[in-house]
SERODO-219344 format. One record per residue (C-alpha): x, y negated, z; residue number from 0. Coordinates in steps of 0.2 Angstrom, whole numbers, padded with zeros to 4 digits. Last residue first. Example, Ala and Ser with C-alpha at 12.3 -4.5 7.8 and 13.67 -1.06 7.14 Angstrom:
% SERODO-219344
x y z pos
0068 0005 0036 1
0062 0022 0039 0
***
This chain:
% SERODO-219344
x y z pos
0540 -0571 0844 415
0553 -0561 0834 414
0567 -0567 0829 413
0572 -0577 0812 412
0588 -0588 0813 411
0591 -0606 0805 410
0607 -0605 0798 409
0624 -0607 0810 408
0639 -0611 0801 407
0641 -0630 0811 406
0644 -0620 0825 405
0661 -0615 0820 404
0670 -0624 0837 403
0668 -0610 0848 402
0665 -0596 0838 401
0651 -0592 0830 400
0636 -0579 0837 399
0636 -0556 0836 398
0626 -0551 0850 397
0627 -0535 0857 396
0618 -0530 0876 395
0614 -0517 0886 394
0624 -0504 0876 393
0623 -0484 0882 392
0636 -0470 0878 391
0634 -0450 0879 390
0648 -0442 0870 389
0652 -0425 0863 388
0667 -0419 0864 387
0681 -0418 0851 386
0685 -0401 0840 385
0678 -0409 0824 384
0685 -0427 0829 383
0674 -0440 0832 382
0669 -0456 0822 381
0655 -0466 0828 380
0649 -0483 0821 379
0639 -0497 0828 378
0636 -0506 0813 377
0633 -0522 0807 376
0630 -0524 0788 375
0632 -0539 0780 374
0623 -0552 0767 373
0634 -0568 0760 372
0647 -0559 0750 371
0653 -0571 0736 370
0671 -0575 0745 369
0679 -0584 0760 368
0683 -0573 0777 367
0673 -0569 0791 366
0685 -0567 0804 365
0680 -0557 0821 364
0684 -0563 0836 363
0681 -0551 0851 362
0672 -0551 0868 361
0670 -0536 0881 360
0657 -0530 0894 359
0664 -0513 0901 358
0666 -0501 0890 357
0677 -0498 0875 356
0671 -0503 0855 355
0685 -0502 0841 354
0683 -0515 0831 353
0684 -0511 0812 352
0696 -0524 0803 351
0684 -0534 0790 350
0688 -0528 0769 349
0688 -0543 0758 348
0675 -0543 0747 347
0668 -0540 0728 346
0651 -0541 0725 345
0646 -0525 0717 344
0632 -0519 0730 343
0629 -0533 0742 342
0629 -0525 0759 341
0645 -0532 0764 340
0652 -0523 0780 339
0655 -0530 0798 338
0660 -0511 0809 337
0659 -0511 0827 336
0667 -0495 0834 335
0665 -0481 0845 334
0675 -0467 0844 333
0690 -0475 0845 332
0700 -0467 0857 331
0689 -0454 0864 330
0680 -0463 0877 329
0677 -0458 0898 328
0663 -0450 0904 327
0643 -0455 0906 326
0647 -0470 0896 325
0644 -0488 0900 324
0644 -0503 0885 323
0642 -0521 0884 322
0644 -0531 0871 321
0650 -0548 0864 320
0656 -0551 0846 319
0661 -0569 0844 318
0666 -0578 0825 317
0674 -0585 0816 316
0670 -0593 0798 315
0664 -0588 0781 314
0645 -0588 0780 313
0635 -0572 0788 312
0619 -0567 0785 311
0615 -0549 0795 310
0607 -0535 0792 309
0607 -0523 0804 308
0614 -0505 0810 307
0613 -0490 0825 306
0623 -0475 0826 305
0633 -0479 0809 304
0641 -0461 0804 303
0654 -0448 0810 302
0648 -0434 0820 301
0662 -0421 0822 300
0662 -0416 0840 299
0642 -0422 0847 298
0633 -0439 0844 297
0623 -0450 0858 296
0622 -0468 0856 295
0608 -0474 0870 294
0601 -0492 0866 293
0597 -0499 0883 292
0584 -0511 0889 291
0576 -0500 0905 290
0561 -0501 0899 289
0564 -0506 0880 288
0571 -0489 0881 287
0580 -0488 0863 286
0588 -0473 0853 285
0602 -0470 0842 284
0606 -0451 0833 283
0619 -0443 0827 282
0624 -0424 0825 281
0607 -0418 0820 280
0601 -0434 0813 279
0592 -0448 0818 278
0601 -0464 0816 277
0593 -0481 0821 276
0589 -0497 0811 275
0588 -0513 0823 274
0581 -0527 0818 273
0581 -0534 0802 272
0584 -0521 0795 271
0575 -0515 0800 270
0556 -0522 0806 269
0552 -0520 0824 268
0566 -0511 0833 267
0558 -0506 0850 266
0558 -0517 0862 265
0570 -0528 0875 264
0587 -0520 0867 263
0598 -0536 0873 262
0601 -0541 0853 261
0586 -0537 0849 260
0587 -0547 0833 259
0608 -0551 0830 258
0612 -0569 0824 257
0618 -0576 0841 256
0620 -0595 0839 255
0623 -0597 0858 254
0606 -0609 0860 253
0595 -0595 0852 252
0592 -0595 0834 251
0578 -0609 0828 250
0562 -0598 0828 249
0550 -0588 0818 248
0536 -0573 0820 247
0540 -0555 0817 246
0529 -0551 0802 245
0531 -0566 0790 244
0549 -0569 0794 243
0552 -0549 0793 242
0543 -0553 0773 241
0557 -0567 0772 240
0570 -0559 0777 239
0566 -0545 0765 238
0563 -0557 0749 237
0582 -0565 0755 236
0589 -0546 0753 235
0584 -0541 0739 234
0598 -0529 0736 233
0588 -0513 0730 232
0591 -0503 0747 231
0588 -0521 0756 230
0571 -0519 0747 229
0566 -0501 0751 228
0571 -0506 0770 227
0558 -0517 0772 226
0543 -0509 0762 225
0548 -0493 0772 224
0545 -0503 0787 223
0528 -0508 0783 222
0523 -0495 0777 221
0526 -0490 0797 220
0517 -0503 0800 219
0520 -0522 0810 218
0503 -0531 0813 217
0501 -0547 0806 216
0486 -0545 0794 215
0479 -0564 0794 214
0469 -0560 0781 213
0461 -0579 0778 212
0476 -0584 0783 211
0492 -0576 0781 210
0499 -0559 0783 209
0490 -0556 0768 208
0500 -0566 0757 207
0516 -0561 0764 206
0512 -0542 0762 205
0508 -0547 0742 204
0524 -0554 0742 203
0534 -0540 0748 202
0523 -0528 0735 201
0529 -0540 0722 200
0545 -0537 0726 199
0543 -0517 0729 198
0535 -0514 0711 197
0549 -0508 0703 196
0555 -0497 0715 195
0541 -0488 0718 194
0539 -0478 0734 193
0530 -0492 0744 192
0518 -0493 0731 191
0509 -0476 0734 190
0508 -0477 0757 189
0503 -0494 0754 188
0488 -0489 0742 187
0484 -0473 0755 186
0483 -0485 0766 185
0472 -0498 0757 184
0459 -0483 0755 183
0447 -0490 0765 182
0445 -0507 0760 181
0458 -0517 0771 180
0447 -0534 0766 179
0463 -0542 0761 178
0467 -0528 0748 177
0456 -0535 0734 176
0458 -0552 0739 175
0475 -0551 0738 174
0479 -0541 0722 173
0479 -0554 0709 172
0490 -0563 0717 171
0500 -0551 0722 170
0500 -0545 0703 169
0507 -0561 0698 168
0519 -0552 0684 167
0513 -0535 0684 166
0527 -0523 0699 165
0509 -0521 0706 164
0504 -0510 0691 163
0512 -0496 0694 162
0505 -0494 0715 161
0488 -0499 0706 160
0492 -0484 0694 159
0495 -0472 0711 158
0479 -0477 0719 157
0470 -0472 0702 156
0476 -0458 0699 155
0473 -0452 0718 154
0456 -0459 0719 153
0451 -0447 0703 152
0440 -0436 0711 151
0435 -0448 0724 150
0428 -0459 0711 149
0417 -0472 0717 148
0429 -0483 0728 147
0446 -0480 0719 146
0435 -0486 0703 145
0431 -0501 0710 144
0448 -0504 0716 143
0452 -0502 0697 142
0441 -0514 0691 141
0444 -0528 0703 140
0463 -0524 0699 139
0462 -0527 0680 138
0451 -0541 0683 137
0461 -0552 0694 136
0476 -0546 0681 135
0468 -0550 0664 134
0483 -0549 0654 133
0471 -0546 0637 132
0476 -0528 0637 131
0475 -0524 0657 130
0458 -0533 0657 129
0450 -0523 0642 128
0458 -0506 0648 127
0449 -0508 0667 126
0431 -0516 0659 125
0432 -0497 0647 124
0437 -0488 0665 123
0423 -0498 0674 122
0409 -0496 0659 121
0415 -0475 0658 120
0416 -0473 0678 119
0396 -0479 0680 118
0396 -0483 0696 117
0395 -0502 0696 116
0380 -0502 0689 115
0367 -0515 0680 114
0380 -0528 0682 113
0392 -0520 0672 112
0380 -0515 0659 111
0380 -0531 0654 110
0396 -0537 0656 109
0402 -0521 0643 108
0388 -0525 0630 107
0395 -0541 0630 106
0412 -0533 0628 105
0408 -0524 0615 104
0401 -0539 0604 103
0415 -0548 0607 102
0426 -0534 0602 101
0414 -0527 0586 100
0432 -0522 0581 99
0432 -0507 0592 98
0417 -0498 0586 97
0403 -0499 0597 96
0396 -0482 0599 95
0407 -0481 0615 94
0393 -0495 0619 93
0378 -0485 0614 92
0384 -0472 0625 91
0385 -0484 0642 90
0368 -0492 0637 89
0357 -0475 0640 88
0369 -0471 0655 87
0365 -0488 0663 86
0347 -0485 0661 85
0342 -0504 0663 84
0332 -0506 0643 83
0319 -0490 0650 82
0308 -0484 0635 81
0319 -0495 0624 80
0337 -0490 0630 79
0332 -0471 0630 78
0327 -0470 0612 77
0343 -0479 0610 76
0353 -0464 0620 75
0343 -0451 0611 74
0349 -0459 0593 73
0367 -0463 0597 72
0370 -0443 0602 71
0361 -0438 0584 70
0370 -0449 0577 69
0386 -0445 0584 68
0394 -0453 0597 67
0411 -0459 0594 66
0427 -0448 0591 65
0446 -0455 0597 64
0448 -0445 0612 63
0447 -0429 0601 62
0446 -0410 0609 61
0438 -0421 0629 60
0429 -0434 0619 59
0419 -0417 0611 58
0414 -0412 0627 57
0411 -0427 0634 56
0398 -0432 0617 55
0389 -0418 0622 54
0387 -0420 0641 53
0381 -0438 0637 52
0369 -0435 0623 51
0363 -0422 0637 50
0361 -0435 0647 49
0352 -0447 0637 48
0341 -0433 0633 47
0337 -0432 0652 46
0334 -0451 0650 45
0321 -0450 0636 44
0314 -0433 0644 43
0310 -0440 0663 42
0292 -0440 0661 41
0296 -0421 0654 40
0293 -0416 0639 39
0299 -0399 0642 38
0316 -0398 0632 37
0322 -0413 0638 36
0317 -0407 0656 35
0327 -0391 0654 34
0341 -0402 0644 33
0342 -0416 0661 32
0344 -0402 0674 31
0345 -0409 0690 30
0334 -0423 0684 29
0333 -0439 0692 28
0347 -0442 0703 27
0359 -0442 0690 26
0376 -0433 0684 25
0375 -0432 0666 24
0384 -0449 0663 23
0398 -0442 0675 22
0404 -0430 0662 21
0408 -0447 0653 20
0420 -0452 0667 19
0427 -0435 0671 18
0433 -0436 0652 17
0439 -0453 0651 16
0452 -0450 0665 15
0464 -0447 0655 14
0463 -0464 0647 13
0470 -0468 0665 12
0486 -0462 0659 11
0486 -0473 0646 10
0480 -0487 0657 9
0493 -0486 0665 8
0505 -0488 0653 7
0500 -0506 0649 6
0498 -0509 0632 5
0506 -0525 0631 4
0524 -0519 0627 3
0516 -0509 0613 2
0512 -0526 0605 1
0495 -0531 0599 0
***
């Protein structure tokens, strides 16, 4: 069996094997299985179990690699036959097992899979037996069951689902096990959104669940950062598609305008594609969907896109429309619209900035030929150190073809 196919995650949950076996001690039925070992008790073939289990934790903790001993194999098979459904009792004589009894392990495994599903050792054990024969409906049924009976190790094992999404059909796989929002789906959102290499599959994953049976339409804050994280890495059409998804659908408007929110109605759903707003301490963009105006406001030396989306443009001209009031007048360009591939090494011809004034204004833009297909639109601010600050508000910017080029227009995606 290749390296490649021993999934690091199940290393790292390897870890965990410890706290699993420790949890064969913990039962409901003796608080202190060696005392009631020791005495006889009604309870002594189980306490011994436990204390089998204790034992063979501690020495699993120097040496993953040891098996129960014989004294540890003979408590927990004097347990199995005074009681055969002591899930404990079964759960040592199957890390008895040596691994080339596979079959005969994994029987063991089913077995004591359906007497409980808390026993950590059985899930972890089902866990690396599904991860290492590609078993990715069973990979993730196991781990979600160990995210719901081990809050010690929730964390570990929310973060190697988050890995393990970037698995090939992992959405798949992962859909009826997040459809139901189980408790902890947050915290699982909150996890993969930070991995690069799982963000695709976590896009379609999303998808999935945004449609029937799940139906989970409404617009999160993971949701967001899913959004962006994949226009960071370029994947631009796997983004459209997930705002598609989340946003609703329709044919673009009869003027062709391209740009979502174009008169600042609501707040930005999904950027990029919708509006992405600065917030920094020189720079920062704001909507009132109230009054349906997108507030610029920057002080002397602020230098960087106000506002931005993502846009698909083919080669062509053309129309940018705004309208803009200040509180005083413009600095000479201070405000500017700026059409900028986003594709990271494609090479392009560099689009003319337009400097913004108020009033409500119309420009042509040239889109020229050449690979770039996704750009940036930006309302951009440059001031001078020693300028002042400015206060400007837009009620409106649409970006649509010229006259003449509406045979450029693509199906548009806005919001219903």
């Amino acid at each position: 069996m290749s390296i490649f196919r021993i999934s690091y995650w199940v290393i790292a949950l390897a870890l965990a094997l410890f706290v699993g076996l420790t949890s064969f001690s913990i039962t409901n039925r003796s608080s202190s299985p060696g005392a009631a070992y020791a005495l006889g008790l009604p309870s002594a073939a189980a306490a011994g179990t436990n204390v089998a289990a204790a034992s063979f934790a501690r020495r699993q903790s120097e040496n993953p690699k040891v098996r129960p001993n014989r004294t540890e194999r003979r408590l927990a098979l004097r347990a199995f036959q005074v009681e055969p459904l002591y899930p404990v009792a079964l759960s040592l004589l199957i890390a008895a097992q040596p691994e080339t009894e596979g079959r005969r392990r994994q029987s063991l495994l089913d077995l004591a899979s359906k007497l409980s599903r808390r026993n950590s050792y059985v899930s972890i054990e089902q866990l690396k037996s599904a991860a290492l024969s590609d078993d990715n409906p069973g990979f993730f049924l196991w781990l979600s069951r160990l995210v719901l009976t081990d809050n010690d190790l929730r964390p570990t094992y929310i973060r190697a689902m988050a890995d393990g999404t970037a698995r090939p059909g992992a959405a798949k796989a992962l859909a009826p096990v997040l459809g139901p929002k189980p408790a902890w789906a947050e915290d699982y959102w909150e996890a993969v959104v930070q991995r690069r290499s799982s963000l695709v599959n976590a896009a379609e994953l999303r998808i999935t669940l945004a449609n029937a049976p799940w139906n989970q339409t409404k617009v999160t804050r993971t949701d967001r950062t899913l959004s962006v994280g994949l226009a960071t890495i370029g994947e631009f059409e796997t983004a459209r598609r997930l705002s598609a998804e989340l946003t609703g659908r329709s044919r673009a408007a009869k003027t062709g305008n391209l740009v979502q929110n174009s008169d600042f109605s609501r707040t930005p759903l999904l950027p990029p594609f919708d509006w992405q707003l600065a917030t920094t301490g020189s720079l920062g963009g704001s909507i009132d969907p109230g009054a349906k105006i997108l507030s610029v406001s920057a002080i002397g030396g602020a230098r960087g896109s106000a506002a931005r989306q993502l846009v698909r443009l083919l080669p062509g001209s053309y129309r940018l429309d705004w309208s803009l009031v200040s509180d005083m007048p413009l600095p000479a360009e201070a405000l500017s619209a700026r059409i900028e591939c986003a594709e990271v090494g494609v090479k392009s011809i560099p689009i003319e900035a337009i400097p913004m004034v108020a009033g409500k204004q119309t420009r042509t833009v040239e889109i020229p030929d050449g690979a770039c297909s996704w750009y940036w639109l930006s309302l951009f601010v440059t001031l001078a150190d020693d300028a002042q600050g400015i206060d400007a508000y837009f009620r409106a910017v649409s970006l649509a073809p010229a006259k003449g080029d509406g045979d450029i227009v693509e199906d548009a995606r806005t919001p219903s």
